[in-house]
C-alpha positions as CSV (number, residue, x, y, z in Angstrom):
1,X,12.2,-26.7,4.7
2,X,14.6,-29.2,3.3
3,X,14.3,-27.1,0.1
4,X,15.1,-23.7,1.7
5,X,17.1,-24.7,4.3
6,X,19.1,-28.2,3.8
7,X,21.8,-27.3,6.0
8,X,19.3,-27.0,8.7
9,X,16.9,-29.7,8.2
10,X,19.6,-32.2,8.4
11,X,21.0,-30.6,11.3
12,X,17.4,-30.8,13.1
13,X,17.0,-34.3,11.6
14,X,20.3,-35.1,13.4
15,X,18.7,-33.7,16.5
16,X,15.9,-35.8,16.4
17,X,17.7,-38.7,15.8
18,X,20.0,-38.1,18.9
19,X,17.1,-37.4,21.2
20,X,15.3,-40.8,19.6
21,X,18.4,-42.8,20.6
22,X,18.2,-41.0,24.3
23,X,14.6,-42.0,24.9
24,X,15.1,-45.1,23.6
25,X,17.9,-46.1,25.8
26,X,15.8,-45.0,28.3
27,X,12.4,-46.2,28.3
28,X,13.5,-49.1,26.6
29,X,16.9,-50.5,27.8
30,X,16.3,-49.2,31.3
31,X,19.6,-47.3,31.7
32,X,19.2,-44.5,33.7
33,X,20.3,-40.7,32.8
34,X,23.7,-41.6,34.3
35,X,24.6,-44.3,32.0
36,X,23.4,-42.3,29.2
37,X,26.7,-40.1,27.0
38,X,25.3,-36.8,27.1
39,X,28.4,-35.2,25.5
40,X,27.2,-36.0,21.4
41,X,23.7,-35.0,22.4
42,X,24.7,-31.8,24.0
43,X,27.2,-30.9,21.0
44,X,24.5,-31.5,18.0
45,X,22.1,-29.3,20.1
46,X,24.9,-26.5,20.1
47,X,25.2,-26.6,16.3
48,X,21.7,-26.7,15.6
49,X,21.5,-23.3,18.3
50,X,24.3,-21.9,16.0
51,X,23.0,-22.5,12.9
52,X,19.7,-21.3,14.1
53,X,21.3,-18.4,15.3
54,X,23.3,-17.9,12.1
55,X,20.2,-18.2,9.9
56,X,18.4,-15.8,12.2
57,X,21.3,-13.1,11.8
58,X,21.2,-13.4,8.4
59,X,17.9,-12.9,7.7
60,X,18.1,-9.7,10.0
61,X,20.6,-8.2,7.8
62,X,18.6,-9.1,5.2
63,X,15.6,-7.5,6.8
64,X,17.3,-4.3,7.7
65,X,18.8,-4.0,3.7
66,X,15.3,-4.2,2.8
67,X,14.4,-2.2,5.2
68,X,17.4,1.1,4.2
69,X,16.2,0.3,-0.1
70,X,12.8,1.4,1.4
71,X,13.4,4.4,3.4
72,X,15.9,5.5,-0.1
73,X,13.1,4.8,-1.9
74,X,10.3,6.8,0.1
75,X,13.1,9.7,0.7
76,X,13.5,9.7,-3.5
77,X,9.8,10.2,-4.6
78,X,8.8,13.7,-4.8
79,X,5.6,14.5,-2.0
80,X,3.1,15.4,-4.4
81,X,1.3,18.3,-3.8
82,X,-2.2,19.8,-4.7
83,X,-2.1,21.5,-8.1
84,X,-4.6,25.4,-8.1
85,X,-7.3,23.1,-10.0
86,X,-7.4,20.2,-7.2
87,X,-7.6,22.7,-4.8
88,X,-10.3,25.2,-6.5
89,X,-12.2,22.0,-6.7
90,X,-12.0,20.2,-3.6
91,X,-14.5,22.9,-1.5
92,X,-16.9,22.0,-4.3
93,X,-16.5,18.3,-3.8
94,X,-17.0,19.2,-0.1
95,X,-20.0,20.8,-0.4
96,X,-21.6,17.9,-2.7
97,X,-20.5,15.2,-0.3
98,X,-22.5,17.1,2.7
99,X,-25.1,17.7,0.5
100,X,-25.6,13.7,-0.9
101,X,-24.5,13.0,3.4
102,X,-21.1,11.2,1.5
103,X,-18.8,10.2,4.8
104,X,-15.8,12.0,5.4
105,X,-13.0,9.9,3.3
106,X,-15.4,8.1,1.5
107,X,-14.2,10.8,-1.8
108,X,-13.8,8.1,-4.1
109,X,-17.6,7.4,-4.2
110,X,-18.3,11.0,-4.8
111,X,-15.5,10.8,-7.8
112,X,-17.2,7.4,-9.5
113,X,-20.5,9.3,-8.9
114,X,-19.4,12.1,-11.1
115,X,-17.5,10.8,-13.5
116,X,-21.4,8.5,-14.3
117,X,-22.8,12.0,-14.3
118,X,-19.7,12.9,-16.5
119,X,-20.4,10.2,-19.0
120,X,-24.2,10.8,-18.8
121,X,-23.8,14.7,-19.6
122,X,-20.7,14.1,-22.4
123,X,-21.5,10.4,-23.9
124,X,-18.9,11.3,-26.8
125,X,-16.2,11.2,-24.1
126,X,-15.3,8.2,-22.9
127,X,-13.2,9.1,-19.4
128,X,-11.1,5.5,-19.7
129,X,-9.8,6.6,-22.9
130,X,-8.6,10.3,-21.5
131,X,-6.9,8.1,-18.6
132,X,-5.5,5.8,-20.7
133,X,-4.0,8.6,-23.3
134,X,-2.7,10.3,-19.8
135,X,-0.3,7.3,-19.1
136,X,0.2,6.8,-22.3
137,X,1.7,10.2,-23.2
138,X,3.4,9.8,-19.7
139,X,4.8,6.6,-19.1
140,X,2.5,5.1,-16.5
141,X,1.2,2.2,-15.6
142,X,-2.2,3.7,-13.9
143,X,-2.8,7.5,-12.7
144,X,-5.8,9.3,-10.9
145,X,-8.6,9.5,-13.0
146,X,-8.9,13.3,-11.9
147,X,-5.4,13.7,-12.7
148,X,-5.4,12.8,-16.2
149,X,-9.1,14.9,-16.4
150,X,-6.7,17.8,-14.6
151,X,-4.1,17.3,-17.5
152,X,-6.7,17.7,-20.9
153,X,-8.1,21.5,-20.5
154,X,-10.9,20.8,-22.9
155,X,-12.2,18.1,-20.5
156,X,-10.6,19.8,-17.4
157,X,-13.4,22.6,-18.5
158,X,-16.4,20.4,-19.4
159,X,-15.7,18.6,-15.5
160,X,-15.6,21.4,-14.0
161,X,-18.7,23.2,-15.6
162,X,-20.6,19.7,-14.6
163,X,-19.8,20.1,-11.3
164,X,-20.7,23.6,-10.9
165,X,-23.8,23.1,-12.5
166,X,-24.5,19.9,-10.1
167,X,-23.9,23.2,-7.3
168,X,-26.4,25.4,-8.9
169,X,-29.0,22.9,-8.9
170,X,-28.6,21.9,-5.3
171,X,-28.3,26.0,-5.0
172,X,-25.1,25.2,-2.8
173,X,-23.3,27.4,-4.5
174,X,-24.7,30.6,-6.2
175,X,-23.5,31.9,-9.9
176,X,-21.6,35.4,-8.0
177,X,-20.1,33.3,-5.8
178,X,-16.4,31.7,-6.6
179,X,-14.0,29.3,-4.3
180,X,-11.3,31.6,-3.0
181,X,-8.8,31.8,-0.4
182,X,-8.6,34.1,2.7
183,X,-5.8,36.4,2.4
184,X,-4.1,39.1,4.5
185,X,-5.3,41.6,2.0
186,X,-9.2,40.3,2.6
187,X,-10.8,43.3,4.4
C-alpha cells in the first residue's frame, strides 16, 4: 500500500499512531477520557475520511471512463451476422449433434469431431495451415476455424461434401433432399 498509495499509508500510519498514544494514556497512565485532548485525534481521523473519500472518488471516475471506452468500443464492432454457408450448414450440424446425442451448446465438440473426420478423409490438408493463411491474408491474431474453412472454396467444398456424406450414412438426410428455407411462396 505504501507503494500505491503513500499519501494514504502515512496518513493511516498517523492514525494509528494517534489512537496508540490514546490507549496508552489510558490503560497505562490512568487518565480518564476527560483528561485525554481529543481535538488532534478527531482532526487526523477527518483527513484520513477525506483522503479515503478522495481516493474513492477518483477511482469512480476512473471506473466510469473505463466503463464509457467500453460501451464505445462494443457500440464500434460490427454484430456479425451468419453468412448463406453458416446458415445452409448449421441444420446439418443440428441433425448430426441429435444423431451422436451432442448437448445443445456443446457445438464445438461436434466442430473438433469433424474437423478429425476432416483430416482423416483429406490427410493432404492440414486445417491449422488453412486457419493460419486465413489470418494471415487478413490481419488476425486467431479466427473461427469454420470461418477461415468458409473463406477457401476449394476446402469450403471438400467440408461440406464430408459432412453430407457423414448425413447419408446415418441416412439423416437423403441425396433429393436440400436445407432450405420456408418462404411465402412455399405452397
Amino acid at each position: 500500500m505504501k507503494q500505491n498509495q503513500p499519501e494514504l499509508a502515512s496518513k493511516l500510519e498517523l492514525y494509528q499512531d494517534k489512537c496508540a498514544d490514546v490507549l496508552a494514556s489510558v490503560f497505562i497512565d490512568h487518565k480518564t477520557t476527560d483528561q485525554i485532548t481529543m481535538q488532534p485525534i478527531l482532526d487526523t481521523l477527518n483527513t484520513f475520511t477525506k483522503t479515503v473519500n478522495d481516493t474513492l472518488l477518483s477511482l469512480n471516475e476512473r471506473m466510469s471512463k473505463l466503463e464509457e471506452s467500453q460501451e464505445q468500443v462494443q457500440k464500434s464492432l460490427p454484430k456479425k451476422r451468419f453468412s448463406y454457408w453458416n446458415s445452409k450448414m448449421f441444420p446439418k450440424y443440428q441433425l448430426l449433434m441429435d444423431y451422436i446425442e451432442i448437448p445443445t451448446g456443446k457445438n464445438g465438440i461436434l466442430y473438433k469431431e469433424l474437423y478429425k473426420e476432416f483430416h482423416n478423409t483429406y490427410p493432404d490438408i492440414e486445417i491449422n495451415q488453412i486457419v493460419d493463411d486465413y489470418c494471415y491474408d487478413n490481419g488476425l491474431d486467431s479466427c473461427f476455424t469454420l470461418d477461415a474453412i468458409e473463406h477457401d472454396k476449394t476446402i469450403r467444398k471438400l467440408f461440406e461434401s464430408m459432412v453430407d456424406s457423414l448425413l447419408k450414412k446415418y441416412e439423416l438426410l437423403s441425396e433429393n433432399v436440400t436445407v432450405r428455407e420456408k418462404t411465402i411462396f412455399d405452397g
